[in-house]
Structure formats: C-alpha cells, structure tokens
Phi, psi and omega in degrees: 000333213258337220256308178308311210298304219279349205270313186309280171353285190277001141316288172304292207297293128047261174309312209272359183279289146339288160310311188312307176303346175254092199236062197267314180311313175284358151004070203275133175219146196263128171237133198279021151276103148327302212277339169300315177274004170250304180335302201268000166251000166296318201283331165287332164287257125061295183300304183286327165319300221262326156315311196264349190269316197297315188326311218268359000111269162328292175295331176308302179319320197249347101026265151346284204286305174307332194292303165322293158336304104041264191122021184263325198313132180107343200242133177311132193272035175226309179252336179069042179215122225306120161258147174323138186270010164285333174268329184269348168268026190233318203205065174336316192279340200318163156232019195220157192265154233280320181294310176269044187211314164289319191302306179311305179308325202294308224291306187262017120320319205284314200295304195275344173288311202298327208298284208315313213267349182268315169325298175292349209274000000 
C-alpha cells in the first residue's frame, strides 16, 4: 500500500516539476488596448496564483515523501493519530488528519478575518 502512496507522489511530483518550468503564461507584455493590458494582467494573476499553488503543492509532495522515509507518513503531524487511508488516496501529500485539517483551515480564516479588520481600522 505504501508503495501505490509513494508511486502517486512521484507522479504528482513529476507532472507539477514539469508544469513549474513553463512559466511562459507570466510574461509582461505591453499592449497600447486598455482592455487588453487589464485582460493579460487578469491572466498573470491567474498564472501566478496557480504557480504559487503548484510551489506549495509540491514541497507538500516532498514532505510527504520525507515522512515516508521517516516512517511518519499516514500519521497526523498535529495530533498523531492516523489519517484515513481514505483521505491519502484523495490527497497522498496530505499531513493532517481530516479534523485536525478543518481546525487549521478554521484558524486561518480566523487569521486572515483579524488581518482585514485590523487593517481597515
């Protein structure tokens, strides 16, 4: 079983190493069409966003892959206590058990809500 987990990884890592390398889509190119020059800079947000998703993606993946090494993989880095081999065939790299993964998400809503509102103040 462990062997399917780490062959999914290096799949994934694989593919997203590949995509990292084509960073064609972020360009700045000048266009004297306003609507053109807001159009190719909706599309570099987009482009950087989905970059920065894959980076982090990624290191999760080699993460992952150390845990394995370890002997930790499968085990919540929060709590210690086993994630569902139901969650790691939906999410191989995960490190958190489904439970201890909404409370981290809760926390940085919670965070990112405090941010905005300390901001506007």
């Amino acid at each position: 079983m462990l062997d399917n987990f780490k062959n999914l990884l290096s799949e994934k890592r694989q593919e997203l190493a590949e995509k990292l390398s084509n960073r064609e889509e972020i360009a700045i190119e000048r266009s004297s069409d306003a609507l053109d020059s807001v159009q190719r800079s909706a599309e570099r947000e987009y482009a950087i966003s989905s970059l920065d998703r894959d980076w982090q993606t990624l290191k999760d993946i080699d993460l992952a892959l150390e845990r394995m090494e370890d002997g930790e993989y499968g085990t919540c880095q929060r709590c210690e206590e086993e994630i569902s081999p139901k969650r790691l065939k939906a999410i191989p790299w995960a490190a958190y058990c489904i439970t201890c993964q909404e409370k981290i998400d809760r926390e940085r809503r919670n965070y990112r809500e405090e941010f905005v509102l300390s901001d506007a103040a």
